[in-house]
C-alpha positions in Angstrom: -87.3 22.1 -150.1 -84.6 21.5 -152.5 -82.7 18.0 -152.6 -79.7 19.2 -150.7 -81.7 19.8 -146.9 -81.3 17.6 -144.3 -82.3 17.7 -140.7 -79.6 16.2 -138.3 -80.5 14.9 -135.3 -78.6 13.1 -132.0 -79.8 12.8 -128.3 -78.0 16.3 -128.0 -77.6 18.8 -129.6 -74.7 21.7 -127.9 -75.1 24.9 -130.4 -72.8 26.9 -127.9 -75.0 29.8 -127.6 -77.9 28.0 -125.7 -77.6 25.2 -122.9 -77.2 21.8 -124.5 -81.2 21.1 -126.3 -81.9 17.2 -126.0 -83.7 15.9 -128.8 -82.3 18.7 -131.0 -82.2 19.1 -134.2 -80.9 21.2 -137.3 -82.2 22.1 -140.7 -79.6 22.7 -143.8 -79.7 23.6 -146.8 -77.1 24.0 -149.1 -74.4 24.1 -147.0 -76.1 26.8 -144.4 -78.5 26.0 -141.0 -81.9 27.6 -141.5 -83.4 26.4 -138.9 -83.2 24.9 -134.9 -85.0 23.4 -132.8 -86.5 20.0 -131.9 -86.0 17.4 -133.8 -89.9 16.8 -133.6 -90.8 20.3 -134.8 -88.2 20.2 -137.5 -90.2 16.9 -138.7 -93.5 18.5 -138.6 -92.5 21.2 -140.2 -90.5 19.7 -143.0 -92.0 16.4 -143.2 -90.5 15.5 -146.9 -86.8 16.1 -145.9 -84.4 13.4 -145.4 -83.5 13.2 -141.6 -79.8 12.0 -140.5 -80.2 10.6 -137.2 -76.8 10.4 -135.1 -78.8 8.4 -131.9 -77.2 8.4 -129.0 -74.5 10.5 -129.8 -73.7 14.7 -129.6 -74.0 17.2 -131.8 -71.5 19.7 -131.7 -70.0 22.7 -133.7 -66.6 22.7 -135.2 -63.4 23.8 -133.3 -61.3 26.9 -134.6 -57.7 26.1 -134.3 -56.3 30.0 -133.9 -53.0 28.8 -133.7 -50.8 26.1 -135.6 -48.2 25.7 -138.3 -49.3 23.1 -140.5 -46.8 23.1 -142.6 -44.6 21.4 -139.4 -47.0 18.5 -139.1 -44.1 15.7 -140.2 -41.9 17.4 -138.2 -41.4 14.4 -136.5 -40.5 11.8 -138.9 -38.2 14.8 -140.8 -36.5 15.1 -136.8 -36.2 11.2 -137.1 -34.5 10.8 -140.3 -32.2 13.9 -139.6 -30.8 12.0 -136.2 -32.3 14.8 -134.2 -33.9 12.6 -132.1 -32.8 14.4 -128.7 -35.0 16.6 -126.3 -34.2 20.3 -126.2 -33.3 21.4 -123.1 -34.3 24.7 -123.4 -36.4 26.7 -125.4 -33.4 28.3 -127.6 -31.9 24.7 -127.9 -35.1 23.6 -129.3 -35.4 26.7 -131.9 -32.0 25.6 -133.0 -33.0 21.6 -133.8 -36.1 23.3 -135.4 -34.2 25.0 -137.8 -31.2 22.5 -138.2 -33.8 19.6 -139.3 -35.5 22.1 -141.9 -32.6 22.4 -143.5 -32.0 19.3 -144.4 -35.5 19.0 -146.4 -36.2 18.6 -149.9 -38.4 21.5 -150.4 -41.4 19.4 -151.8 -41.9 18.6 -148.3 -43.7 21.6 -146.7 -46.3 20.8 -149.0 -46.8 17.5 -148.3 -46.9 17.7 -144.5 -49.2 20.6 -145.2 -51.8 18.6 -146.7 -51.2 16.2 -143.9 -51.7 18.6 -141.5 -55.1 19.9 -143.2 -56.5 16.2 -142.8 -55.5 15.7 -139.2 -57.2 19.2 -138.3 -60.0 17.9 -140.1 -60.1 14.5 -138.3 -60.1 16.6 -135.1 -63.2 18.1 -136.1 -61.3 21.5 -136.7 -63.5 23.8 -139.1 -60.9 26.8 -139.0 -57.5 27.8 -138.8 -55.0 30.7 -137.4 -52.6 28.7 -139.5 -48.3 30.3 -140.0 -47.1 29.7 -143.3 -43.6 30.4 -143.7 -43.0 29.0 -147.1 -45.4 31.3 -148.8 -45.5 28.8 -152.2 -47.1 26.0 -150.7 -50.5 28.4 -150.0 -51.6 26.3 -153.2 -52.0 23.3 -150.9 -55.2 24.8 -149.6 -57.0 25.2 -153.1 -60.4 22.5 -152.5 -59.8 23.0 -148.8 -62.9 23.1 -146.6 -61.5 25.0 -144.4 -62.0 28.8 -143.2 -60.2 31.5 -141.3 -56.8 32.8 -142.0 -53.3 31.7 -143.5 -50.3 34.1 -141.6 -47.7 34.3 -144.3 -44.8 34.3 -141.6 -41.9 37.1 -142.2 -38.5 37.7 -140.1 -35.3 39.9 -140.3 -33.0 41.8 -138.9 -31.2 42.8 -141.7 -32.1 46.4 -142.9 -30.7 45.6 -146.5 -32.5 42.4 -146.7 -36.2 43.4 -145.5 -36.9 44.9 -149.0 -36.5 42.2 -150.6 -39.0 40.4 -147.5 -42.0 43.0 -148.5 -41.3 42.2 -152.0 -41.9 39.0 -151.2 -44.8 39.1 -148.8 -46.9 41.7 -151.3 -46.3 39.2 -154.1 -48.2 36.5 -152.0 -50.4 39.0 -150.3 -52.1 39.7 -153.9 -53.8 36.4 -153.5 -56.0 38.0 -151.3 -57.3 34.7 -150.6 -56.5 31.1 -151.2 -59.9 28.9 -151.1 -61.8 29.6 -147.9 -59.0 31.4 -146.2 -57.8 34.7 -146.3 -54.0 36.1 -146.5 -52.7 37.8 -143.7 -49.0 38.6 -142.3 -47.3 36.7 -139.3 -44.1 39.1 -137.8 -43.1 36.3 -136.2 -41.8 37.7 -133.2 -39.8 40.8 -131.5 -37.1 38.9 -131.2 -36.9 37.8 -135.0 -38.2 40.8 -136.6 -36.3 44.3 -136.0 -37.9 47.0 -134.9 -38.2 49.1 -137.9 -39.5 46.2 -139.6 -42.4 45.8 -137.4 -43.6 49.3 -137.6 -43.7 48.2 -141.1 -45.6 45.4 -141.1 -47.7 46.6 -138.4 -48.6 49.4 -140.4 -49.2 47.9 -143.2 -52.2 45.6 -141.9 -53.7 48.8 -140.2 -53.7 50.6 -143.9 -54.5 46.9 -145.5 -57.3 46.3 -142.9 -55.8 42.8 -142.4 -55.1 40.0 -139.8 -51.4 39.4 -138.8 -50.5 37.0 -135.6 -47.6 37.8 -133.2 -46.1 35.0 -131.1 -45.2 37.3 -127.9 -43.8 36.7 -124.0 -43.4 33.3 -124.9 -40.2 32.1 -123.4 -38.2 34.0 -120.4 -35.5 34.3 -123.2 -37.4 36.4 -125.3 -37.7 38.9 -122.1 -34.1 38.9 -121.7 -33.5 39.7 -125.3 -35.8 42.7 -125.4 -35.3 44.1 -122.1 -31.4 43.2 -121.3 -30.2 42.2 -125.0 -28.7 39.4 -123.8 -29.6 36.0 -122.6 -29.3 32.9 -124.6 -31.2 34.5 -127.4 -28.1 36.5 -127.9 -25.5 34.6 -127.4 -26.8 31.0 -129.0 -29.7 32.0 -131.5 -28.4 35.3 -133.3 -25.0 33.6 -133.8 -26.3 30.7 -135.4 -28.7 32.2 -137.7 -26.0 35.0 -139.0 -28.0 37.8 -136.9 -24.4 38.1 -134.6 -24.5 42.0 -135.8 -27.7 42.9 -135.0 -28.1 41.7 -131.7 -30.5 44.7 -130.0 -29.7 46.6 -127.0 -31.7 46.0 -124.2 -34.5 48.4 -124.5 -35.5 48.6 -120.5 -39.4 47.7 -121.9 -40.7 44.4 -121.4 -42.7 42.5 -124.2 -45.9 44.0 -124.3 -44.6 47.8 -124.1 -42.3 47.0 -127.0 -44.6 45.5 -129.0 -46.6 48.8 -128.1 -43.6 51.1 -129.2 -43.3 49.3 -132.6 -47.2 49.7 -133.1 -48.3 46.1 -132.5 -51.1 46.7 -129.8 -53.7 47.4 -132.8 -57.1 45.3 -133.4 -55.4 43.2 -135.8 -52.8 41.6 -134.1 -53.5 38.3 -132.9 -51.3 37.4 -129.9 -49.7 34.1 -129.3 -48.9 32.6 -126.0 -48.6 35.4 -123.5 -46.9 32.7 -120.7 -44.4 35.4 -119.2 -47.1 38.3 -119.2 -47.2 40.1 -115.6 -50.5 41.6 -114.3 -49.2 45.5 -115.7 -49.0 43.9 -119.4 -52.2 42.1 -118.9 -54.3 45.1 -118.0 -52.3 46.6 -121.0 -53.5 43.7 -123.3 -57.2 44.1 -122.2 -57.0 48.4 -122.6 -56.3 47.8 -126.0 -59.3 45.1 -126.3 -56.5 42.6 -127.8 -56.8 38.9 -128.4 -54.8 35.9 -127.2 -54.5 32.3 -128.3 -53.8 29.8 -125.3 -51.3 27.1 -125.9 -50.8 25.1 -123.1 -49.7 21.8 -124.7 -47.0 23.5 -126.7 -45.6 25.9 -123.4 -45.6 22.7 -121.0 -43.2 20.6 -123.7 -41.1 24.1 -124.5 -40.7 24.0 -120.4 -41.5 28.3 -121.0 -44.2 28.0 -118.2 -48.1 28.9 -117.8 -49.9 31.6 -119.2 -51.8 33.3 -116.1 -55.0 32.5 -118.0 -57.5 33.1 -115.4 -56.1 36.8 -114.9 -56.3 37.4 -118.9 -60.0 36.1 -118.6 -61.1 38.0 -115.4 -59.4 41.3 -117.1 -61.3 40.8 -120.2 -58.3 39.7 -122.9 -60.1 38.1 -125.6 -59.0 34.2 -125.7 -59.2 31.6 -127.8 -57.0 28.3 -128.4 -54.7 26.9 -130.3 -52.0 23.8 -131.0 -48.8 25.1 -131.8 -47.0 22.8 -134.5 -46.2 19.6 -134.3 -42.4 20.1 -133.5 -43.7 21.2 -130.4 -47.4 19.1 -129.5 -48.3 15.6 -130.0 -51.4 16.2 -131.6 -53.7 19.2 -133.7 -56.5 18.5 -131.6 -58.5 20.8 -130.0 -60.3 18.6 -127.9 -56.6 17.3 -126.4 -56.1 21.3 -126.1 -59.1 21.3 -124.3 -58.5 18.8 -121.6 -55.0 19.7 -121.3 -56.2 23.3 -120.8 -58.7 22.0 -118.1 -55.6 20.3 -116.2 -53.1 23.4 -116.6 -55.4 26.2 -115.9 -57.6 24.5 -113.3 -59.4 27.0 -110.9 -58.9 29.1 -113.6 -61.0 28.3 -116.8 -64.0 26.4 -115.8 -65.1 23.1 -118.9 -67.8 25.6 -120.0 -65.5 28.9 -120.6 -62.9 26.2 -122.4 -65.7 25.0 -124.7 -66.3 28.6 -125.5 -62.7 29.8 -126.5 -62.1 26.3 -128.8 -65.5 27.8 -130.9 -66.9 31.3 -130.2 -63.7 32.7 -128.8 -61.5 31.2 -131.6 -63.9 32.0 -134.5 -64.2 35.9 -133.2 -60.3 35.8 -132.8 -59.9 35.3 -136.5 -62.9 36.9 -137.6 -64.9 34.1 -138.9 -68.0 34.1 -136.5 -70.8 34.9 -139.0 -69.9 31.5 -139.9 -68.6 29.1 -137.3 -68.3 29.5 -133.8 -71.8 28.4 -133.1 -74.7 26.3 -134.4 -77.1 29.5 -135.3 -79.4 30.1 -138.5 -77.5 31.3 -141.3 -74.3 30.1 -140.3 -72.3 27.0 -142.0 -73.7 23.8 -141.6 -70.7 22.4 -140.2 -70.6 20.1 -136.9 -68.6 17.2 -135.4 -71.1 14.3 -134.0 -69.6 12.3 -130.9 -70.6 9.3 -129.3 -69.3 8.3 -126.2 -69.1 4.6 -124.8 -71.2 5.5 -121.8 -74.3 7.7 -121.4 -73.4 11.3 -120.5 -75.9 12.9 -118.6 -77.2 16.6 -119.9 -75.3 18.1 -117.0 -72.2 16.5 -117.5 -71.8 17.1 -120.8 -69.0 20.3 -120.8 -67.4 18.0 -118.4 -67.0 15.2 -121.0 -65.8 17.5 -123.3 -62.8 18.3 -121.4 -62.0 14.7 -120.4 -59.1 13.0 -122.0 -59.8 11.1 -125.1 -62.7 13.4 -127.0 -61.2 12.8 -130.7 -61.5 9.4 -130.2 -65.0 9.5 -129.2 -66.0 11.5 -133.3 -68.0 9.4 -135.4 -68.4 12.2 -138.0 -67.0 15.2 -138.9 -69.3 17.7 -141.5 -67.9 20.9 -143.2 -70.6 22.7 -145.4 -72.9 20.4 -145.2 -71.1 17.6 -146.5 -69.6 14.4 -144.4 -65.6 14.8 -145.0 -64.5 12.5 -142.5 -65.8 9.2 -140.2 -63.8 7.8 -137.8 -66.6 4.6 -137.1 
C-alpha cells in the first residue's frame, strides 16, 4: 500500500447507501475509498496501514450545498456599515436593500466574502456547491479550492440593446470551462429579471453547450403577479428602481412554470430554485419533465414567501435536493441547520431519513457530481465529516440526530480528498 492509505474508523459509520454499519470502516488511498467494510476486516486485510480512529463519534459523507451565493456571505456586516440595518417587509423591499447595500461596496469585496464563504461551507462539512456568481471576476477565488460541483455565472436583462453585450460577457467567462474543481455554468436568474427573448437564449445555449444553468422560479407571490398580471409590486417598486420602468412585461395569463416552459426552461439542465408558490398542475409539470428542485426553507421563512409543498414535489417524483440561500437571506451556510429547519417546516412531509438523502445523494445528482460525492462508495472521493455528539446516539436514532438542532456544532473533523481541511475540537 502506498504511504498515502488510511483506514478511518468511528463507532459508526452512515455511507448513505446502506443502513448505518457500526464498527465501520473505510480504506483510501490517494484521495479515493477503495474499500468498505468493518473496521476489523479492513485491519486484517491491510494490517501495515495507518488506521485513524474517530471513537465514539460518526462517520459521515459530505453535504452538497445546491444552492447559495457565496459571494453574499458578509452581507451582513456590508448591511451594517451601510445603515441598512432594517427588516424588509416584503420580499421586493428586501430585493431593494439587497441591491442598495451592494452599491455602496468597494469592488474588492465580493472576493473577500467569497473566500469567506468557501471556509464557512467548509466548516459545515459542505463538500459541493450549486454556488451563483454574479460578479463573474472573482471565479479566481476558487483556484486551490477543495471544493466540487458547479459555479452559476449569474446573468439578467431586460434591455434588448444591452443583452449583447451580457453574452459577450458570459462567453468570455464561460471559456474557463472550469475554475479548480468546479465547472462553469449560467444562472438566468429569474423570469422576472431576465426577458423572454433572453432566456430562450440562454436556455438554448446550455442545451447546445450541454451545460448546467440554475433558475430561481415561483419564489415570491410577486413574481406570480408579474408574469401572469404584469403588475404587482414587482412592477411598480422593482422595475422603477432598477431603470427597467420601460420594459415592464404584460401579463402573460401563464403562471411560473408554463412560462418558464414557453421560453424553453423545462430542459434537463435547468436546476430549479425554491418552487414555494408551485400548485399541484405545475408540480406534475415539474416531475413530466424529470426536473430538479433545491429546497430552501430557511431563506423562504425569513423572505416571509411561504412553504414549498415539499411533500407533493417528493410523492410526484421532482428530483430534490437542498440548499442555503445567501447570507443576506439565512443565518448560516449550513446544511445540517438546513436540515433541521427542513425537518420542522416540512414535517409529515419529509421524513430525517429522506432529508439526509437530498443534503448528499439528492444534492450531488442535482449538480451532477455523484460519481464523486453523495455517498461513501468505492471509487468515490475520500471525503467525510466525523461528528461526535455529547451523548451516546443509539444506531436507530441516528437520522434523528441528524436533524436535531445543533449538528455543526457537534463536527470534530471535516476531510476533502483525503486530507483533514478543518477541526472544530
Amino acid at each position: 500500500m502506498p504511504d498515502s492509505a488510511r483506514i478511518y474508523t468511528s463507532r459508526f459509520l452512515v455511507p448513505g447507501d446502506a443502513p448505518p454499519i457500526e464498527g465501520g470502516a473505510l480504506l483510501a488511498v490517494d484521495g479515493r475509498i477503495v474499500s468498505r467494510g468493518s473496521f476489523q476486516e479492513l485491519k486484517k486485510n491491510h494490517p501495515s496501514v495507518q488506521v485513524v480512529d474517530y471513537g465514539e463519534a460518526i462517520i459521515v459523507p459530505l453535504f452538497v450545498n445546491a444552492h447559495t451565493h457565496l459571494e453574499l456571505s458578509d452581507f451582513s456586516e456590508w448591511a451594517n456599515k451601510s445603515g441598512a440595518t432594517q427588516s424588509p417587509v416584503d420580499f421586493v423591499d428586501w430585493i431593494l436593500r439587497l441591491i442598495k447595500v451592494k452599491a455602496g461596496l468597494d469592488k474588492h469585496a465580493y472576493a473577500s466574502s467569497l473566500a469567506h464563504g468557501i471556509e464557512l461551507s467548509i466548516a459545515s462539512g459542505t463538500g459541493a456547491v450549486g454556488d451563483i456568481l454574479a460578479h463573474h471576476r472573482a471565479r479566481s477565488v476558487y483556484q486551490s479550492c477543495p471544493l466540487e460541483g458547479w459555479v452559476f455565472l449569474e446573468t439578467l436583462g431586460q434591455d434588448p440593446a444591452l443583452i449583447p453585450k451580457l453574452e459577450e460577457r458570459l462567453k468570455v467567462a464561460l471559456a474557463d470551462q472550469r475554475v479548480e474543481r468546479l465547472a462553469l455554468g449560467v444562472s438566468p436568474h429569474s423570469p422576472y429579471t431576465c426577458s423572454a427573448d433572453y432566456l430562450q437564449r440562454l436556455y438554448a445555449h446550455c442545451r447546445r453547450e450541454k451545460i448546467l444553468c440554475s433558475t430561481h422560479l415561483a419564489e415570491s407571490p410577486e413574481e406570480t403577479t408579474l408574469i401572469e398580471q404584469g403588475r404587482g409590486p414587482m412592477a411598480s417598486q422593482f422595475y422603477p428602481f432598477v431603470g427597467w420602468e420601460n420594459f415592464v412585461p404584460r401579463g402573460s395569463g401563464l403562471r411560473p412554470v408554463e412560462y418558464l416552459q414557453q421560453q424553453g426552461g423545462l430542459i434537463s439542465e435547468n436546476l430549479l430554485v425554491h418552487g414555494v408558490q408551485l400548485n399541484d398542475d405545475e408540480i406534475e409539470v415539474l416531475a413530466r419533465h424529470n426536473m430538479s428542485l433545491v429546497l430552501c426553507p430557511r431563506s423562504n421563512t425569513k423572505l416571509n414567501v411561504g412553504k414549498a409543498p415539499a411533500g407533493k414535489l417528493f410523492a410526484a417524483g421532482v428530483k430534490l435536493s437542498l440548499g442555503t440561500d445567501s447570507l443576506a437571506s439565512n443565518d448560516s451556510l449550513s446544511i445540517w441547520d438546513e436540515m433541521n429547519s427542513a425537518a420542522s417546516c416540512f414535517v409529515g412531509e419529509l421524513d430525517a431519513p429522506t432529508l439526509f438523502r437530498l443534503a448528499t445523494q439528492g444534492g450531488a445528482e442535482a449538480l451532477r457530481v455523484d460519481d464523486r460525492l453523495g455517498t461513501l462508495e468505492l471509487g468515490k472521493q475520500a471525503g467525510f465529516q466525523v461528528l461526535k455528539a455529547e451523548t451516546e446516539v443509539a444506531q436507530k436514532d441516528i437520522f434523528d440526530y441528524f436533524v436535531a438542532p445543533g449538528r455543526q456544532q457537534d463536527i470534530v473533523q471535516v476531510v476533502l480528498h483525503g486530507q483533514p481541511w478543518f477541526k472544530m475540537k
